[in-house]
N, C-alpha and C positions, 0 to 999 in steps of 0.2 A: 734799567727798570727801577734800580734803587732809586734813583734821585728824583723820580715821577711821583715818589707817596709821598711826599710831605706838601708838596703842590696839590696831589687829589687831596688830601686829608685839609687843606688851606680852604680852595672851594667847596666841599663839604661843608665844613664848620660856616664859611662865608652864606651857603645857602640857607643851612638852617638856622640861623643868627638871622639872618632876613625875613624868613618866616616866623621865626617869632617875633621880631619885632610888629611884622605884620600884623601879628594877631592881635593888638593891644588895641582895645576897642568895639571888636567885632562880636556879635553874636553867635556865642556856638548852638545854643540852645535852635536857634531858627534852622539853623546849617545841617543836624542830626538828623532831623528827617529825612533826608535826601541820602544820608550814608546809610539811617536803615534800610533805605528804600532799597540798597544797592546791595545790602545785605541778605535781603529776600530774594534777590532776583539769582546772587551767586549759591543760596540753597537751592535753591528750585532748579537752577542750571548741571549743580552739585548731580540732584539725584533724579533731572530727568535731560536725557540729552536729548527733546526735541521740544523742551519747553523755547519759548519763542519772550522773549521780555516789550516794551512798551518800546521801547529803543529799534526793534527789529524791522519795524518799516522803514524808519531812520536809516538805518543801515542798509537797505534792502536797495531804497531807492539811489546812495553812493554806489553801491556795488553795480544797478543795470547802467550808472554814471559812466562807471568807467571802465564797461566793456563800450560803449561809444567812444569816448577817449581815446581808448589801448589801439581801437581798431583799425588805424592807421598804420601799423607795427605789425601789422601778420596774424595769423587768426590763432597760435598759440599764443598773443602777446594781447589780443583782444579778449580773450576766454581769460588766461592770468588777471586781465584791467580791473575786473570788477571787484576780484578781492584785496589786488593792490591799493585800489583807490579807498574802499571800506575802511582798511588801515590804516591810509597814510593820514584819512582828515581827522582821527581821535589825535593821531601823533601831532598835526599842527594842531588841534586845538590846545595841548601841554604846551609848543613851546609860545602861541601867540598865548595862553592863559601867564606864560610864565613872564614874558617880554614885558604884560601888564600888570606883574607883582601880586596877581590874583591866586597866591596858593592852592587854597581851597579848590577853586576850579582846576588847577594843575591835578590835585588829586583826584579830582573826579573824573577827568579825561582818563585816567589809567581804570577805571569801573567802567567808563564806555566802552575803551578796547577793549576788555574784557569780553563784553557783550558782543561785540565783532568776533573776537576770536572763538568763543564757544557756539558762535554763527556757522563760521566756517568750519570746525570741528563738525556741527552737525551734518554740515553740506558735505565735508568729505569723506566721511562714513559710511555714507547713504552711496557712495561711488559705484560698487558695485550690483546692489538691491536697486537704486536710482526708485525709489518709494515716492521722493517727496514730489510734491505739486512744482511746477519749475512755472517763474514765470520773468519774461523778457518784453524788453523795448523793442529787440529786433523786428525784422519784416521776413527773418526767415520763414519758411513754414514750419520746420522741425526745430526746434527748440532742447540745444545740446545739453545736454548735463555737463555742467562744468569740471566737476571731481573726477567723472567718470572720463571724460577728455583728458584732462590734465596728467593723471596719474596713467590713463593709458598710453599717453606720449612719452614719458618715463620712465616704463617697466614697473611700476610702483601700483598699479590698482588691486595684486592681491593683497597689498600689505594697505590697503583706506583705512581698518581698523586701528592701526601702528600709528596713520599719520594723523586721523582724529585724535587721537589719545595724546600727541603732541602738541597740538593748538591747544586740548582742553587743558595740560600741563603751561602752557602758556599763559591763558585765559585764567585758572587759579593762579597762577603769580602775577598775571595782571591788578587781578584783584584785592589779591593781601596787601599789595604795593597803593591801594587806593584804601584799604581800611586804614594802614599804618600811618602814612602819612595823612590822612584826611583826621582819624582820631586823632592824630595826637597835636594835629592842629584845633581840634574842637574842645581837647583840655586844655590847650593854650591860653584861648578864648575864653573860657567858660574861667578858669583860675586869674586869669588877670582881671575879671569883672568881681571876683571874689576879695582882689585884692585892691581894686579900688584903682587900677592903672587908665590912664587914657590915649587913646588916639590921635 
């Protein structure tokens, strides 16, 4: 394990040395709205868990994705689909954002997932109360609750509270992970245009 830090600590230094160089040129000033944007959306998410952000159709429409997808795989693997799928296309947007040396967007992908993951925090919450409006592609006539399935397959629906509270623990380190890196690429930006660098 010793001999793997100097190697992580290499790529580290290698990614964010790429990142700034990235930024020599670029407007931060245009780029900040979009991070406060995100920064609204993580209060409002903060202190209301059934606020719903701009993003949640976005995501709404991946998720009924891929319960068609999954449902190939068994009907616990078709009810899992929708939120696997929800998740996995923020994750490929980071690394196809990243593959295109588009920073910026790297860190905004991590404020999407965000928005997924305190999606699914809501939805798994609601597991045992099943409150919310449910709505599906299917041709079933009944229309599962997916938390409420999930967690009952698992011994886990009296603890929905427990595992909300761990997506939305998610979902805020999603987040900070999208200010940090997104800010401190917009002082990047915004200081090398101070300083007269170019692209």
């Amino acid at each position: 394990m010793i001999f793997m830090k100097p190697d992580l600590e290499t790529r580290e230094k290698a990614f964010f040395d790429a990142a700034a160089v990235w930024c020599n040129g670029k407007n931060g000033f245009v780029r900040l709205p979009l991070l406060g944007w995100f920064a609204y959306v993580f209060v409002r998410s903060l202190g209301d868990p059934h606020y719903q952000s701009a993003l949640s159709l976005l995501n709404l429409g991946f998720h009924e994705i891929g319960h068609l997808l999954f449902s190939y795989f068994g009907k616990f693997m078709s009810i899992l689909g929708g939120t696997i799928l929800e998740t996995l296309i923020p994750l490929y947007a980071m690394f196809h954002f990243y593959r295109q040396k588009d920073f910026f967007a790297v860190a905004m992908s991590f404020g999407w997932l965000s928005t997924v993951l305190f999606g699914i925090a809501r939805y798994a919450g609601d597991a045992q109360k099943m409150t919310i409006p449910l709505v599906s592609l299917s041709w079933e006539p009944t229309i599962l609750h997916d938390w409420n399935y999930l967690l009952s397959q698992v011994g886990l629906l009296k603890h929905d509270a427990w595992v909300a509270f761990l997506f939305r623990i998610a979902g805020t380190g999603s987040m900070l992970l999208c200010f940090g890196f997104g800010g401190w690429l917009i002082v990047r930006m915004i200081l090398g245009k101070k300083t007269g660098q170019e692209g």
